[in-house]
N, C-alpha and C positions, 0 to 999 in steps of 0.2 A: 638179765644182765648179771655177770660175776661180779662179787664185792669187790673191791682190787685191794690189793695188800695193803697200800698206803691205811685204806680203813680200818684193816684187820690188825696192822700197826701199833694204832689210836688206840683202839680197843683193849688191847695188851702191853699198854703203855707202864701199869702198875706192876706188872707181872712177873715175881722173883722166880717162879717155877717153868725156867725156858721148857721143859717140855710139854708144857701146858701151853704154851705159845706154838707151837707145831701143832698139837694138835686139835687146837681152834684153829689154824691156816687148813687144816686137812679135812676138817669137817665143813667149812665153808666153800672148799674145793670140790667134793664131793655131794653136798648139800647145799643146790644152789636155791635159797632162797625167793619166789615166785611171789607174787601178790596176792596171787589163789589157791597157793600150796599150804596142807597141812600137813606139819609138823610134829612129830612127838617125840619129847626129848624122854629117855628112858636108862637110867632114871634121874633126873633133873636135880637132886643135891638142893644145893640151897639157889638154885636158877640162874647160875654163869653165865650158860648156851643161852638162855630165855632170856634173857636179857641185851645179847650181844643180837642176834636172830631179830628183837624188837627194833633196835638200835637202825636196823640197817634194811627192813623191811615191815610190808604190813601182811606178811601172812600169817596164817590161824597157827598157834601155836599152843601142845597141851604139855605140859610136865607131869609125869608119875614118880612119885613116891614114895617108897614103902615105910620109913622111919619118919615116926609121927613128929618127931624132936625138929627132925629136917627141914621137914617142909613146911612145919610152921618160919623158919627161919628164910626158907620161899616166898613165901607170903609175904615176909616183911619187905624182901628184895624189888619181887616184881608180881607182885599181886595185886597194884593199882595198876599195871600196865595194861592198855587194852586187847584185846584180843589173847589173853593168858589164861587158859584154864590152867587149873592145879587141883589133880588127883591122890589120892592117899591109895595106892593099891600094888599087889604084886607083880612080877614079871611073869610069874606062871598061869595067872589068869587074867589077861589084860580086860579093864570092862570096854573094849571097844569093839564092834561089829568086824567082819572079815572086811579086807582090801578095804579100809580107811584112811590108810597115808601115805604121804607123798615121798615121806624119807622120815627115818628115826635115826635119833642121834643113840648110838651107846658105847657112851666115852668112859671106861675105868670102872664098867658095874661087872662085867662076867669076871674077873676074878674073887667077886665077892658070891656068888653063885654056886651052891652045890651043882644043880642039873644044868648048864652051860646049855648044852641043848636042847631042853625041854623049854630052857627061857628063850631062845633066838628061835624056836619052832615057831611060839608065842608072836614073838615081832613079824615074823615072813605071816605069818597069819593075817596079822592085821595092816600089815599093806598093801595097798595098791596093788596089780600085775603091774611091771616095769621099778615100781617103785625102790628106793634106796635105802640102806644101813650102813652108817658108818660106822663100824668100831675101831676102839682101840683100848688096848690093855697094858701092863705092865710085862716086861720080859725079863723072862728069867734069867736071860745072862743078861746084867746090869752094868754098869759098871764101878767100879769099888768105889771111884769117889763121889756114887751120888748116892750112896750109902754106907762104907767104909764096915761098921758097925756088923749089921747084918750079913754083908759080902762074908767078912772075915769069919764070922761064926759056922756059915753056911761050910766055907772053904775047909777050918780046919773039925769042926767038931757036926755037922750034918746039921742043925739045928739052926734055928731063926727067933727075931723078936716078933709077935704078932700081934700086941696091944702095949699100949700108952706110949710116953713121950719117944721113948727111943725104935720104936717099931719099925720106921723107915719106909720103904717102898712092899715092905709087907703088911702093912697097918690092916689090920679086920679079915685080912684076906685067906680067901681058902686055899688058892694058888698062885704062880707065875704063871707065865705061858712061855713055849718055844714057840716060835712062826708053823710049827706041822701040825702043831696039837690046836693051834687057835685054826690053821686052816680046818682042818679036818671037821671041827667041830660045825665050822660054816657052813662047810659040805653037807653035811651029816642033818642040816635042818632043812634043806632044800635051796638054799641060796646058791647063785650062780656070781662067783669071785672076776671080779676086774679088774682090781688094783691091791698089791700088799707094800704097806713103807715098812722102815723101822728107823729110826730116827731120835736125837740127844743121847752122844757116846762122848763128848768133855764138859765138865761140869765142875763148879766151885766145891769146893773139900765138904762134905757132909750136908750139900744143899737140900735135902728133903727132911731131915733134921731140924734145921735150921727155919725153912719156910714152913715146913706142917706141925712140927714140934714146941718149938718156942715160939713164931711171926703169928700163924693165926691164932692160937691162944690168946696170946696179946692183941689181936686185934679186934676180936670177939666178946674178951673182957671190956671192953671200951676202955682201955688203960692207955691206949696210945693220944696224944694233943690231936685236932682235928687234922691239923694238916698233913701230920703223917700218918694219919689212918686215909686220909683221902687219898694218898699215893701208895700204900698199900690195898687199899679194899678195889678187887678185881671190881665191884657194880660201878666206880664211882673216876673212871678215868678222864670225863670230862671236868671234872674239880680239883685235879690234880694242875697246879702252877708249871710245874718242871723244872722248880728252881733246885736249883745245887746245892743249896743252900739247907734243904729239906732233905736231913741225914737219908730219908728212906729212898728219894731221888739219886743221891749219892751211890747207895749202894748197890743198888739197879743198874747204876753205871756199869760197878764191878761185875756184878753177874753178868753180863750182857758181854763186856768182853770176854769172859771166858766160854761165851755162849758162840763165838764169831765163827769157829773152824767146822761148826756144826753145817749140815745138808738136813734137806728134807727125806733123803731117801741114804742110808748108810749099806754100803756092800754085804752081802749077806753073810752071817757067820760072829760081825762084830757086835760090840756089846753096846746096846744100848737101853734107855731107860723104857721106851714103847715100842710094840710092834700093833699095824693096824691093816685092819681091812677093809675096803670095798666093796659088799655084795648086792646084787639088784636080784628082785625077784622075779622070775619071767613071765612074757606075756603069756604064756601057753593058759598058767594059772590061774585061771579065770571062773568066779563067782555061777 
């Protein structure tokens, strides 16, 4: 049974970064969670996907990864939930046996990736024949107000921020992607493509700034009162009241409408903040 949106909603109830709200709707779309399907999220951050995946079913689910800082902050997420393993390990040598899973999630890791390829080779490895990958990445043609900053550096002088507060939709990263350069690379590992979006081209004046830059600092330092860190922290959306009253509620508001004009799927050519894809492995590829 498909999650239905109203759930995937609830779930993203907290969530100032609309494109982060797309692409949870796209990986639930794509990834339809089973009761005896295994899952690996790759690489699982501080366990958003694992969490939300929990939330809504009881399949086997593993998180990888690589930054020890990380996944200790995993652990504290959803390390009491059952069915959650949680791995410390690379993309390039995954520890799991060939044709293991049922679908892997990799939402916003290939552009921190030198060999793009050699890591998605990795994933088509260890899944199932038939079995699924969601990705999705950042694109290169963005649009200026959901990074202003960077846009404009980019525009006039070739050049970008790629660490600390002001970094933007560049933060850590090795690359953007254009939709030919992410295809290609899909191609190029063995994956058979069924589905590509690209999607969030309006967006409030310097929103990733703002949520990645000063929101989760602050919410991370436990500087924020409980109640609006409970409307801020993406794990904790059944503790959020929804009052208005809860400036962080409030502001949500605002994003949200500038979030309205947005589609799941944007004509191709315009600018948006992700492009993603759908690849399933074929049955031919068989153990």
């Amino acid at each position: 049974m498909m999650v239905d949106l109203t759930t995937i909603e609830h779930m993203t109830r907290n969530e100032a970064d609309m494109a982060f709200k797309k692409r949870v709707r796209t990986i639930f779309e794509w990834i339809n969670p089973q009761d005896e399907s295994l899952v690996l999220d790759c690489a699982c951050g501080r366990g958003f996907y694992l969490n939300m995946f929990r939330y809504v079913s009881r399949c086997r689910l593993v998180g990888l990864e690589l930054d020890w800082e990380i996944i200790q902050k995993a652990r504290r997420n959803v390390g009491h939930l059952p069915g959650v393993l949680l791995n410390n390990a690379d993309i390039y040598a995954l520890p799991y046996p060939d044709n293991t899973f049922d679908g892997v999630i990799l939402s916003e890791i290939l552009e921190h990736v030198e060999r793009d390829v050699d890591g998605l080779k990795e994933v088509y490895r260890v899944l199932k024949p038939g079995g699924v990958v969601a990705i999705t990445v950042p694109n290169a043609n963005y649009p200026f107000w959901w990074d202003p900053i960077n846009k404009t550096l980019e525009t006039l002088f070739n050049r970008h921020i790629g660490r600390g507060p002001l970094a933007g939709i560049w933060a850590n990263h090795v690359r953007l992607y254009t939709m030919e350069h992410l295809r290609a690379s899909v191609l190029a590992a063995g994956f058979i493509i069924e589905e590509e979006r690209a999607f969030t081209h309006y967006s409030f004046p310097f929103i990733h700034n703002l949520v990645y830059g000063l929101g989760k600092p602050l919410l991370e330092s436990g500087a924020l009162p409980k109640a609006m860190a409970n409307a801020a922290d993406r794990t904790t959306f059944d503790q959020n009241s929804g009052s208005l009253l809860n400036p962080i509620n409030l502001g949500l508001k605002v994003l949200n409408f500038f979030d309205r004009p947005n589609v799941m799927n944007e004509p191709p050519g315009r600018s948006t903040v992700n492009l993603c894809i759908k690849g399933r492995k074929g049955n031919e590829h068989t153990a």
